[in-house]
Each structure stands twice: as C-alpha cells, then as structure tokens.
One Martini backbone bead per residue (centre of mass of N, CA, C, O) as a GRO file, in nm:
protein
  409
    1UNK     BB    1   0.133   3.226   0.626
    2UNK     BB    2   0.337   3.055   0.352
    3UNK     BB    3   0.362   2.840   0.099
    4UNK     BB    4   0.617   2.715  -0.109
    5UNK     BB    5   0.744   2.529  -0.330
    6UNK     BB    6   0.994   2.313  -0.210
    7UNK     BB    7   1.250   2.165  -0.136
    8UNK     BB    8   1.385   1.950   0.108
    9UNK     BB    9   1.625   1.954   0.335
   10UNK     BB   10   1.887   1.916   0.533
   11UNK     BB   11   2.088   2.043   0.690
   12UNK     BB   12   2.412   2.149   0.673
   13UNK     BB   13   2.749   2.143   0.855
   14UNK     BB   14   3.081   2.211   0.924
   15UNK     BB   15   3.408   2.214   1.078
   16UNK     BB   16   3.647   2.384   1.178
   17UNK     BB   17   3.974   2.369   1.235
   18UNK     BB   18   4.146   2.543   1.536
   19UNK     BB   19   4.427   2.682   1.550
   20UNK     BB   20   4.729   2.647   1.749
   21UNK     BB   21   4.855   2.899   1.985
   22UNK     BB   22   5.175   2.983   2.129
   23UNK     BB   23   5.120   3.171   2.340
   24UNK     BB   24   5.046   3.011   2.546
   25UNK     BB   25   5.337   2.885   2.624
   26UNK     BB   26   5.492   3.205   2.657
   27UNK     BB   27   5.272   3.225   2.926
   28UNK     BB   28   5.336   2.984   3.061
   29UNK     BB   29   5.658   3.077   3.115
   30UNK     BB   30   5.655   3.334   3.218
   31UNK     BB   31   5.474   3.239   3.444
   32UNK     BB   32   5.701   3.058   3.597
   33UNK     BB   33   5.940   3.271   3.644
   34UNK     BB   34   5.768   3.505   3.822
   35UNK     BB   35   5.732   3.297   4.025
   36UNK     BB   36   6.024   3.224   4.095
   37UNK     BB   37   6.091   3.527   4.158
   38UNK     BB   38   5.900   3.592   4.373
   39UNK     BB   39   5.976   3.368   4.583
   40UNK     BB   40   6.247   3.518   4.594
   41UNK     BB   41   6.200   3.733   4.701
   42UNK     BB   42   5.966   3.703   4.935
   43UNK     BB   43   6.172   3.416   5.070
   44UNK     BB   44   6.446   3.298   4.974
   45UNK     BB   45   6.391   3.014   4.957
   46UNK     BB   46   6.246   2.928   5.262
   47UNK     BB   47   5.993   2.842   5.161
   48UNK     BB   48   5.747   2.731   4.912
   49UNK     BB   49   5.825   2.545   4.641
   50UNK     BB   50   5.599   2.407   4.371
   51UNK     BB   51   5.545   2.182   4.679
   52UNK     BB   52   5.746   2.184   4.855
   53UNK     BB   53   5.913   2.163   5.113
   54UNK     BB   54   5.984   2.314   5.381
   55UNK     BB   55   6.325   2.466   5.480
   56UNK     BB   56   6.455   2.538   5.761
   57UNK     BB   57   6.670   2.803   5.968
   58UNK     BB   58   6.881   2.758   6.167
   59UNK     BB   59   7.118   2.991   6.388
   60UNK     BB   60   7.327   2.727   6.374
   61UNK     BB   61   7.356   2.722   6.095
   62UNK     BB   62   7.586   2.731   5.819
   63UNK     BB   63   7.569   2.960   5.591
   64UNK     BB   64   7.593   2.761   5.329
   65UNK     BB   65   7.318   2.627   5.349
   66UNK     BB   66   7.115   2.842   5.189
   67UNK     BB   67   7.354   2.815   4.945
   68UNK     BB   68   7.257   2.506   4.896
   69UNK     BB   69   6.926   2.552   4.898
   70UNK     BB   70   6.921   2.726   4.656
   71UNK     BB   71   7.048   2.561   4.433
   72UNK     BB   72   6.817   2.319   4.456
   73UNK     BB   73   6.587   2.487   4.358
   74UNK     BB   74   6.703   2.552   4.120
   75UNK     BB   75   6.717   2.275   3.989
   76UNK     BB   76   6.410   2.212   4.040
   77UNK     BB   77   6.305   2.421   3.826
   78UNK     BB   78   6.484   2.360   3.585
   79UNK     BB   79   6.321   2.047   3.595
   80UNK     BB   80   6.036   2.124   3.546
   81UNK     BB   81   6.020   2.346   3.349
   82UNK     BB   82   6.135   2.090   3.113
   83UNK     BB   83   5.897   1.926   3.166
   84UNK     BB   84   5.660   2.129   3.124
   85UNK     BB   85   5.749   2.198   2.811
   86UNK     BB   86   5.756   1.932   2.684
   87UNK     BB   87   5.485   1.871   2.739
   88UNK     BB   88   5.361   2.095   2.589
   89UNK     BB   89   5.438   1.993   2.315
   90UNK     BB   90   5.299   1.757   2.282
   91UNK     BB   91   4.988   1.877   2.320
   92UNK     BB   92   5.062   2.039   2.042
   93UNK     BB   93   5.117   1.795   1.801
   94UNK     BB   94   4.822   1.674   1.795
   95UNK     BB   95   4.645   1.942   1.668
   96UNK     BB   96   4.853   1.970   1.433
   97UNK     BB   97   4.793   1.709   1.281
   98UNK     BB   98   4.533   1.741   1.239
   99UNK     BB   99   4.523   1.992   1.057
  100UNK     BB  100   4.713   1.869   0.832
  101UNK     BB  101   4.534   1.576   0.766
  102UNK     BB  102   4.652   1.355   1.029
  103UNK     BB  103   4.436   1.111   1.082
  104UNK     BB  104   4.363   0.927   1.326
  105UNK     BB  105   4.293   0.641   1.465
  106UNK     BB  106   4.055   0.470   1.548
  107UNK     BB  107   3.896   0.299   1.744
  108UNK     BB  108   3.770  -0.001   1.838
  109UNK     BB  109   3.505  -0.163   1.845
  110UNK     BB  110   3.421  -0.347   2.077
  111UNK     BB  111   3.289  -0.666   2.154
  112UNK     BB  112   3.070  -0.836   2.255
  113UNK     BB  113   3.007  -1.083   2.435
  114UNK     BB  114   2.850  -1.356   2.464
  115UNK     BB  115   2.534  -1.308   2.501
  116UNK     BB  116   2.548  -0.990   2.459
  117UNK     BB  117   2.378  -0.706   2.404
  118UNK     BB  118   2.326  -0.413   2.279
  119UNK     BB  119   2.207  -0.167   2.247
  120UNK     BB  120   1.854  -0.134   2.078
  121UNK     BB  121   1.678   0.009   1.835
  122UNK     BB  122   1.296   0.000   1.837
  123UNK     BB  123   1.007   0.066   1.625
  124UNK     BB  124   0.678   0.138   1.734
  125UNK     BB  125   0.393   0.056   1.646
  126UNK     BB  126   0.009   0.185   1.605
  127UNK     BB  127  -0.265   0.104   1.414
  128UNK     BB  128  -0.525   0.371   1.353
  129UNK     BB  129  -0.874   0.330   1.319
  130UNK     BB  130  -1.089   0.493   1.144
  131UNK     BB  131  -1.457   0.370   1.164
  132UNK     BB  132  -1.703   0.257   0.935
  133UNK     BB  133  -2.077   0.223   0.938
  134UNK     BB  134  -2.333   0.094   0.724
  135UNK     BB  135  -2.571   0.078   0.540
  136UNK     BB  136  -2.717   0.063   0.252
  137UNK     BB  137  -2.848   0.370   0.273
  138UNK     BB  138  -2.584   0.487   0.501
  139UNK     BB  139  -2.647   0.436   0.757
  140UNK     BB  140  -2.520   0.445   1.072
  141UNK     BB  141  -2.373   0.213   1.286
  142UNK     BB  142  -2.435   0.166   1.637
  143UNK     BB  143  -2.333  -0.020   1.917
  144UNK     BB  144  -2.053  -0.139   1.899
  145UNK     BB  145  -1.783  -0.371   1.961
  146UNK     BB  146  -1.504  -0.539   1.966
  147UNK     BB  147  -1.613  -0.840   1.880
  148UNK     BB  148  -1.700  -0.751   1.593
  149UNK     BB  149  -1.395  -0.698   1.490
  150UNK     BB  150  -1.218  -0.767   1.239
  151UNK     BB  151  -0.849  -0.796   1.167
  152UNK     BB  152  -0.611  -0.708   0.888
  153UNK     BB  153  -0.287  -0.829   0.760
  154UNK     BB  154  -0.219  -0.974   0.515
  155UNK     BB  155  -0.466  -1.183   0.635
  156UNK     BB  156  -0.343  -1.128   0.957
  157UNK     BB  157  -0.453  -1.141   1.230
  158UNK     BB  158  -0.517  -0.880   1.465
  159UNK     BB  159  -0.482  -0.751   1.762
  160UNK     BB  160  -0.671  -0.585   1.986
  161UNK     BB  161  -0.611  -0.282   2.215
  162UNK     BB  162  -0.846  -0.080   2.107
  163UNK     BB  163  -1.123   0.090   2.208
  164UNK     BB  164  -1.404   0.272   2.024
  165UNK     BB  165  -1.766   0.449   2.023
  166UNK     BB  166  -1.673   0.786   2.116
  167UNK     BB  167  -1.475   0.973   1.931
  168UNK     BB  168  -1.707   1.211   1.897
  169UNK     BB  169  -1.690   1.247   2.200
  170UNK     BB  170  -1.411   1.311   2.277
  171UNK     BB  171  -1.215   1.345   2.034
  172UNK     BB  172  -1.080   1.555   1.868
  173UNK     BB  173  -1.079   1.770   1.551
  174UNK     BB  174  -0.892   1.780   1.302
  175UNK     BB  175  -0.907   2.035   0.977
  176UNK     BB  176  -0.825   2.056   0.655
  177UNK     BB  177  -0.951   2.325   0.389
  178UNK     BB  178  -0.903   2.281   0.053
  179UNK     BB  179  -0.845   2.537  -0.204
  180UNK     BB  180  -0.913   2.591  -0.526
  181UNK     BB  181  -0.696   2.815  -0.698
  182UNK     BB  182  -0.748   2.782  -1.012
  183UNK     BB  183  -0.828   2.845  -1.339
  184UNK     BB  184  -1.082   2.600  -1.366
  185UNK     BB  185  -1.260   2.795  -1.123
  186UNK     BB  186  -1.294   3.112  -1.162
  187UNK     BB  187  -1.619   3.045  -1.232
  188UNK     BB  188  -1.599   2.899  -0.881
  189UNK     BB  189  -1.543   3.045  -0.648
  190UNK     BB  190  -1.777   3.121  -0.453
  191UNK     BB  191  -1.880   2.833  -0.433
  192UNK     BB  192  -1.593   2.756  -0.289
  193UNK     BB  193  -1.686   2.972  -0.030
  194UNK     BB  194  -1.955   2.845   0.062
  195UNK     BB  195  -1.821   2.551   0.118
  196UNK     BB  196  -1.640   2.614   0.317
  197UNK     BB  197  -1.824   2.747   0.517
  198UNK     BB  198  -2.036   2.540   0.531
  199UNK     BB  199  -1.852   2.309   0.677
  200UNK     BB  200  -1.728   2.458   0.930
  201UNK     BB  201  -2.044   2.508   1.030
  202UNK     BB  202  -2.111   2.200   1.046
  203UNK     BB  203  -1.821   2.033   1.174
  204UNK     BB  204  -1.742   2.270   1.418
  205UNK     BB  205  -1.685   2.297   1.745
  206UNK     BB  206  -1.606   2.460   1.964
  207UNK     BB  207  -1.385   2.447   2.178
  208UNK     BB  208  -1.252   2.140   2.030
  209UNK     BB  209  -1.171   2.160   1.754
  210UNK     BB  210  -0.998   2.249   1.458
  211UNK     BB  211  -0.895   2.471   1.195
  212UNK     BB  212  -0.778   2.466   0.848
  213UNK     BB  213  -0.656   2.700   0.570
  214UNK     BB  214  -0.634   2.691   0.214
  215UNK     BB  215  -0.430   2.680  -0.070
  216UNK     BB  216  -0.417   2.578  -0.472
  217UNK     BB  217  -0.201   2.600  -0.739
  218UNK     BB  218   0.111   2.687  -0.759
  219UNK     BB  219   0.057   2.757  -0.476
  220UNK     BB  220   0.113   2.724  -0.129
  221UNK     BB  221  -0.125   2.814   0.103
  222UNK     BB  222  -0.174   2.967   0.444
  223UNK     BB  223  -0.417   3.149   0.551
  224UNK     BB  224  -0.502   2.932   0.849
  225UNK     BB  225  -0.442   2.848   1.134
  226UNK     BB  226  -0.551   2.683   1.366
  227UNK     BB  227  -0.868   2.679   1.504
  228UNK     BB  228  -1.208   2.819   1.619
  229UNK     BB  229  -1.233   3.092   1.519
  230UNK     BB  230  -1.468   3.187   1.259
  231UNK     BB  231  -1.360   3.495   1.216
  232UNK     BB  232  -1.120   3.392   1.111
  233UNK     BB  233  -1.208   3.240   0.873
  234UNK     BB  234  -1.397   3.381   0.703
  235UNK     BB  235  -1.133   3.574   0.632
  236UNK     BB  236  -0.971   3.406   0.477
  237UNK     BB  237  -1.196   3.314   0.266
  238UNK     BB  238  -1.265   3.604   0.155
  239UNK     BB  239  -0.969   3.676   0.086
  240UNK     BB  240  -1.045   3.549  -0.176
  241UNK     BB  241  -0.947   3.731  -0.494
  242UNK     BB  242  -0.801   3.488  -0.682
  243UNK     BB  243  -0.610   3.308  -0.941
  244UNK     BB  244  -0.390   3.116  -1.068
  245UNK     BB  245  -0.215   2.883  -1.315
  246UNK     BB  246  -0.162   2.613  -1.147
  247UNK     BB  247  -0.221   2.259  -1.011
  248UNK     BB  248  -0.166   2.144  -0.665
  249UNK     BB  249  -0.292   1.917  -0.534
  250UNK     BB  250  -0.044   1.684  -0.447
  251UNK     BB  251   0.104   1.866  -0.271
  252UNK     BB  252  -0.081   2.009  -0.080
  253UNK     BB  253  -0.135   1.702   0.049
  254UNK     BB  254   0.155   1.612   0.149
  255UNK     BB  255   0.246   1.849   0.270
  256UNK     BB  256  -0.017   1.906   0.497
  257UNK     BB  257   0.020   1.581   0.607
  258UNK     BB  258   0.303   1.665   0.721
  259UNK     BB  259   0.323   1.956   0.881
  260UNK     BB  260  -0.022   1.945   0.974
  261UNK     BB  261  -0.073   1.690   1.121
  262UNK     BB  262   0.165   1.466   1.284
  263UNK     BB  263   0.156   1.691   1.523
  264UNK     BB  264  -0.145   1.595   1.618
  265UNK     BB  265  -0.393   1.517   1.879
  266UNK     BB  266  -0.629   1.337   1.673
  267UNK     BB  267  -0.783   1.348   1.424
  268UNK     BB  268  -0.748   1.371   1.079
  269UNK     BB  269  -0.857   1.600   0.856
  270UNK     BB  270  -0.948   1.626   0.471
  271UNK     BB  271  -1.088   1.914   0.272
  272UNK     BB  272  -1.146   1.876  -0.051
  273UNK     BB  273  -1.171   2.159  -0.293
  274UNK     BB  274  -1.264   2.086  -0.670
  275UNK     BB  275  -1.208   1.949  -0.987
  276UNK     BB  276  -0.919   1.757  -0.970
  277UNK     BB  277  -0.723   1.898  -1.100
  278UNK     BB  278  -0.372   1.837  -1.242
  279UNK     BB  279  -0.062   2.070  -1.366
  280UNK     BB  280   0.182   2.062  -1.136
  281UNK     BB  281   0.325   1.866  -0.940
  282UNK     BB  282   0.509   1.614  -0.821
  283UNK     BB  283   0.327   1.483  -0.676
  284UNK     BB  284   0.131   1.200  -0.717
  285UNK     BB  285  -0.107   0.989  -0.601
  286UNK     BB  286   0.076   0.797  -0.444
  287UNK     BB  287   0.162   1.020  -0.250
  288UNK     BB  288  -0.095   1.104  -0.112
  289UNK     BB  289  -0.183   0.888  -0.007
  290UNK     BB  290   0.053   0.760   0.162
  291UNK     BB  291   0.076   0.978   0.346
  292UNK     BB  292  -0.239   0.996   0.446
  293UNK     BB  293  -0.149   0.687   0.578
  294UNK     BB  294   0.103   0.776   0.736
  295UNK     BB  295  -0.089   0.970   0.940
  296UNK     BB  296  -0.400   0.927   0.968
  297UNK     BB  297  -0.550   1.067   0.745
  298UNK     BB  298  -0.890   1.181   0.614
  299UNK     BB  299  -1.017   1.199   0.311
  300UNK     BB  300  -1.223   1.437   0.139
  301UNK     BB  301  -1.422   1.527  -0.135
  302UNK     BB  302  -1.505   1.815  -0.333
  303UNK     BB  303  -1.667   1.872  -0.629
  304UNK     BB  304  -1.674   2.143  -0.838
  305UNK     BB  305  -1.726   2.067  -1.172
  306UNK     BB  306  -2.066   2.154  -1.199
  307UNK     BB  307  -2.138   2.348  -1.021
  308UNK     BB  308  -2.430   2.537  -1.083
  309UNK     BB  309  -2.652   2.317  -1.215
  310UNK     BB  310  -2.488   2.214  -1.409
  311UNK     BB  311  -2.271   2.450  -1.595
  312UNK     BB  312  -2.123   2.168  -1.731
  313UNK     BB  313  -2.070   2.040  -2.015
  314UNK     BB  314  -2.191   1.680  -1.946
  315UNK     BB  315  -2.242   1.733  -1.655
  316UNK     BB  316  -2.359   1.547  -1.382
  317UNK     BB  317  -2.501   1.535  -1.101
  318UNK     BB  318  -2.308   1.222  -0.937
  319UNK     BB  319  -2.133   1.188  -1.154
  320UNK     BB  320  -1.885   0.967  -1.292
  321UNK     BB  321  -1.653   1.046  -1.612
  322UNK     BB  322  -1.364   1.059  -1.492
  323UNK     BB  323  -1.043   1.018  -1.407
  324UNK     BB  324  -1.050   1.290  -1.207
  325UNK     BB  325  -1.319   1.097  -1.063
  326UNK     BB  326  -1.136   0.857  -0.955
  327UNK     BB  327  -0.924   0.977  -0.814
  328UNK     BB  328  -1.083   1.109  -0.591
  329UNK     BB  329  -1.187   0.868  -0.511
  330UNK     BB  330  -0.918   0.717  -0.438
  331UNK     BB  331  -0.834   0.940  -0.214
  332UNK     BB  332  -1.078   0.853  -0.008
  333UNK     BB  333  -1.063   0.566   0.008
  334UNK     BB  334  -0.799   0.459   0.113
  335UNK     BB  335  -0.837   0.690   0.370
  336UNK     BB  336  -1.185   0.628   0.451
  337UNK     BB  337  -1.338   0.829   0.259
  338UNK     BB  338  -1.483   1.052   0.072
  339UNK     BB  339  -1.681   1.119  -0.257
  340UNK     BB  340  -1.830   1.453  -0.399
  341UNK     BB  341  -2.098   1.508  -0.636
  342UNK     BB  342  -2.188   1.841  -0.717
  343UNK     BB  343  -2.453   2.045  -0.831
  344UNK     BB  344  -2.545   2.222  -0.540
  345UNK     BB  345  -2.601   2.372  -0.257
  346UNK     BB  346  -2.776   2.176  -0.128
  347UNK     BB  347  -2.591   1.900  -0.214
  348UNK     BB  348  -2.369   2.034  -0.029
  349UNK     BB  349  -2.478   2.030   0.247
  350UNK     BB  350  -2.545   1.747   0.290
  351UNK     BB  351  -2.251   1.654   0.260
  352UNK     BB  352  -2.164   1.791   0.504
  353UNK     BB  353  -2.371   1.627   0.706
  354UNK     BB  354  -2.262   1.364   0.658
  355UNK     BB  355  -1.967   1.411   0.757
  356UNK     BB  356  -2.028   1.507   1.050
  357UNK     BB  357  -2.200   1.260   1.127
  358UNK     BB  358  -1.972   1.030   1.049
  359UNK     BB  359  -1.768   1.139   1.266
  360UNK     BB  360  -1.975   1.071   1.531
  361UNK     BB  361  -1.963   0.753   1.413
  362UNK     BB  362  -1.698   0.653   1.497
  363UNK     BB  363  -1.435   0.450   1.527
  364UNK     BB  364  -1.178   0.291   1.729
  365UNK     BB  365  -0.845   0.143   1.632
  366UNK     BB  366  -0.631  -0.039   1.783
  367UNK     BB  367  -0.294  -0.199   1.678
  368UNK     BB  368  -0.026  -0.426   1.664
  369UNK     BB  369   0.176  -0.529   1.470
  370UNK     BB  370   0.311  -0.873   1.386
  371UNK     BB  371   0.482  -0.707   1.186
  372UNK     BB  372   0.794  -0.536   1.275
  373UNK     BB  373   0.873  -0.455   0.975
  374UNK     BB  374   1.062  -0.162   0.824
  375UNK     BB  375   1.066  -0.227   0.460
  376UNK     BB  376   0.851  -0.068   0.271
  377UNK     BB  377   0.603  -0.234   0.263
  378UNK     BB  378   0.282  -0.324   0.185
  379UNK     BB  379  -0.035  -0.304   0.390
  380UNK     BB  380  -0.282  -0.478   0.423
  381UNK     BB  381  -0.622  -0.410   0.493
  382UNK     BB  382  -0.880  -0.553   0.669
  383UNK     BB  383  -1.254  -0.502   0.787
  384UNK     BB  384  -1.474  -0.721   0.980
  385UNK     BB  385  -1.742  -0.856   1.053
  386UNK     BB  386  -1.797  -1.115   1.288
  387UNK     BB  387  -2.093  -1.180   1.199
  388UNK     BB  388  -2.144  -1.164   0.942
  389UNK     BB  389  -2.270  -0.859   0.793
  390UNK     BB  390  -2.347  -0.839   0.497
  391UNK     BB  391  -2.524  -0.530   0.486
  392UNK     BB  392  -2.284  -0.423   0.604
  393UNK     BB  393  -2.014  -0.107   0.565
  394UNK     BB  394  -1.706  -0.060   0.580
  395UNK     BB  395  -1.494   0.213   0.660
  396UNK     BB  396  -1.128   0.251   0.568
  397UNK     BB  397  -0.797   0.241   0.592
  398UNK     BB  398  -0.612  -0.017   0.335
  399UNK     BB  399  -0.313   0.122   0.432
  400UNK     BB  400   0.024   0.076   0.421
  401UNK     BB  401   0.370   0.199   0.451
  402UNK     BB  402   0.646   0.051   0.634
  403UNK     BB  403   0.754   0.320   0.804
  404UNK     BB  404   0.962   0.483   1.005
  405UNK     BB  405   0.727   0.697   1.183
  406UNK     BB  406   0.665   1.036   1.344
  407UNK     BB  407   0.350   1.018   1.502
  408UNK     BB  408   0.098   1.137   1.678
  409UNK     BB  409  -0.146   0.981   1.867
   0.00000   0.00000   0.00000
C-alpha cells in the first residue's frame, strides 16, 4: 500500500430528479377496459364487477331486468373509471411540479411543549494519559497507585475513573516506525536501516504487540501495515534503496496518526528516525503535536543527524544545537515521549532499550474531563505526585484540543 500527499475531501454527490412516463397511466387505463371487457365476456355482468356485490337472476325476473342492470354496471364503471383517471392525474402533477423547479414548501417542524426536549446527541469522551516517572537518574519508579496521583486539567482538579500499573504486560503496543527517506540522509540510510530494525526487535513482543513501517520523503509511503511478524518487517525495511527530493516530516505525523493510530484499540506510539529536517508538509509543527495529541500517539523522535560517530561537522552526540533539535524535543515532549540524539550505533541500542524498558513501566490514567465543552479550545493537562515527591519526574502528553473525535479507546 502506498499513500502519496493528497488532500482529504469527502466525497458528495446529488441526484437527479427522475422524469415520470405517462405510459404508466396508458397501462393502467388499458387494463381497466380490459378488465371490464373480460368480466362481461365472462359473466355477463351477472358476477362481481370490481367489488359491486353480486346480482342475481331468478328464472321469474323478467326479460328487461338483465339490461337494466346491465345498464347500471355500465354506468357504475364509467364513473369509477373517470374517478380512477382522475386521482392518477393528480398523483402525476405533483412530481412533474417538483421537477420542473417549483419545491413543495417544508412542513414547519413543531416545537416541544414546555418542559420538554427532544432527543440530543452528547459527545462524550474520556481522556487516557499513559504517565511515566523516573528520579533524577532516569530510574523508572513502579508501584504507584491511584491515591498517589493528582491530575489537573487548566488548574482544575479531576477525578480519576480508572487506573493501571501493569499495562506493560496487559495492554497490546500498536507501534509505527517513521523512517526518513529524504535527500539530507543519504549518506545515513543504511544507519537508519539498522536503527530501524534494532528497535523493532527490542521493543516488539510477538503474537502481542504489532509494528508498521513507513517511509517519508516527498512521498509518504506504507512499506508494512501491522503485524507481528519480524520476516515481514526485515523484508520491508531492508527493501529501501534509494531516497526521495524532498522532507515530509510533519505530514508523514499527522497522516498516520489520523489514519492509523486512531483506530486500534491499546497505546500507541511513533518511532521517528530522522535528522529533524522539513523541507516539504502543508502542515507545521503544532499540527502534528495537536493530531498526536488528540489520538493519544506517544511520540519519540531518534535523531540521526550525528550519523557515526558524530561523521557531521559541529554536531556532538547528546548535544541539542539547534532549531531542528527543539523542534523534535517538542514533538516528543509535548505527547509523552522522550528525543535522542545518538551518535553510534552502541548509544542507539541504548536509547532503544530505555524506550522498551518505559513501555513496560507506565501506568495508565482515565478521567472524564469536568468541563464537557468541546470548543476547539486548548486545555492543559498537568500531573502531579500527591505526596509532593519533589525528586521524581512525571512524563506524560501536556494537553489536547477539546474537538468532538472518535478514537477508538
């Protein structure tokens, strides 16, 4: 599968009124006649003629009677016939009136009595915060429980619905892996071939977790939709030999986390190995944090622009120099995740394992926000240890967008 920058459009379409055939009345007055021809063949008019009750002729009637009722049949068809004609001309001018442009007017919808109210559509949503914490060395802390954890949403307390502290070992990873495939790593694919795959095979669990792979240049492409399956992955990433012209970075973000985050059921994270540069997206920064954050995607960001051994002059492995390296802290910091600037294939190991390691040590956190207005207004999150543990770090994703959205939970 394949997805190339396009924009998104929803389909529409109109229909056409259908013109309304007089043969229709044609047949239906033929097949009156028809009708009343075949019953007097018949019967002589001496049955049921279209409902009438049934006449009877006793041997002692005289001659004359027969056609007087006769006679009266006759009549009694002529007028049913022309009543018949009539309401089917009626039923035929009001959809020739509607085509010819002259719309019927709307019927008034009434108002409900006092007191009242029709039914109404509420959006509901729960907003679900994988957190970390660590001390100051980096340490994950576990064995925390709800009472430990205060959550703030703009300031105000909320009530925690639901909690967790095992959903390393419960809950699936949904995982993709964005590799940049633009002209300013060419002399770094290969690095980032092996960045790639040493990640998948530290952090993927089979048969629980599942992985795509993807690519982003000019072009976003889909090399590998989810599975579990490592021969599948290998084959995809291994099958990059070439790269593109110019850098979709913030495009690449925002479309699989609308497209492919969104409907899996369990955490969900994005594995950007880049070297930071956009050169190319319709959308900026702040819409791919805002997308991230209102799927509920987990960002890390693996930068690549030290390549081996710092092969870039100025950059120094672990060092943040300039605009490109704030922006990737801030697409990870903003939704939860963390950025790494490696310089060797050794300190890339690591930060994969620390990455695995923090999967398996997150907690989870649902609340039903207090304020349920989905205003497009931006609401900050923040969480806090409730015993004041001033030495430990909290990490977890800064805020949403309050827009009515449906993410699967």
């Amino acid at each position: 599968m394949s997805w190339t920058q396009q924009s998104h459009k929803p389909l529409s379409g109109t229909r056409s009124a259908q013109p309304v055939s007089l043969d229709l009345f044609r047949h239906v007055d033929c097949g009156f006649i028809d009708f009343v021809e075949a019953d007097q063949n018949q019967h002589g008019f001496k049955g049921q003629q279209a409902g009438y009750p049934l006449h009877r002729i006793d041997a002692s009637e005289k001659r004359a009677t027969p056609l007087i009722t006769f006679a009266e049949s006759i009549m009694k068809s002529l007028v049913f016939r022309r009543t018949f004609i009539a309401a089917a001309l009626c039923a035929a001018i009001a959809p020739l009136t509607v085509i010819r442009g002259q719309q019927p007017k709307p019927k008034p919808t009434p108002t409900p009595p006092a007191g009242e109210q029709g039914p109404v559509e509420i959006f509901i949503r729960r907003v679900r915060l994988p957190i970390t914490v660590v001390d100051k060395k980096g340490v994950f802390i576990p064995g925390l429980n709800k009472q430990d954890f205060q959550i703030l949403e703009d300031k105000v307390p909320q009530e925690i619905e639901t909690f967790a502290n095992d959903i390393g070992q419960t809950e699936p990873l949904y995982v993709g892996v964005l590799m940049d495939t633009s002209p300013s790593i060419a002399g770094k694919l290969k690095f980032e071939q092996e960045s790639a795959k040493n990640f998948i095979y530290t952090v993927v669990r089979p048969r629980k977790d599942r992985v795509f792979f993807a690519t982003f240049d000019d072009q976003i492409n889909l090399r590998q939709d989810f599975t579990d399956k490592l021969d599948l992955l290998d084959k995809a990433v291994n099958g990059i030999n070439k790269t593109g012209n110019q850098t979709a970075l913030y495009d690449a973000i925002w479309q699989f986390c609308d497209e492919k985050m969104r409907s899996v059921s369990g955490r969900r994270v994005l594995v950007i190995i880049t070297d930071g540069e956009d050169t190319y997206s319709r959308a900026n920064l702040l819409d791919a944090v805002e997308m991230a954050q209102r799927t509920e995607t987990t960002l890390f960001a693996i930068s690549t622009k030290a390549g081996f051994s710092s092969a870039v002059p100025g950059v120094e492995m672990g060092e943040i120099k300039d605009a490109k390296d704030r922006d990737l802290v801030k697409l990870a910091e903003e939704t939860g995740g963390t950025a790494f600037f490696t310089g060797d294939m050794l300190s890339l190991e690591r930060s994969f394992t620390k990455i695995a390691r923090e999967l398996r040590a997150q907690y989870l956190v649902t609340y039903k926000p207090t304020n349920n207005q989905y205003d497009g207004s931006y609401r900050r999150i923040d969480v806090k240890l409730a015993n004041g543990r001033g030495d430990l770090k909290v990490r977890t994703k800064r805020g949403y967008k309050a827009i009515a959205d449906t993410v699967k939970p």
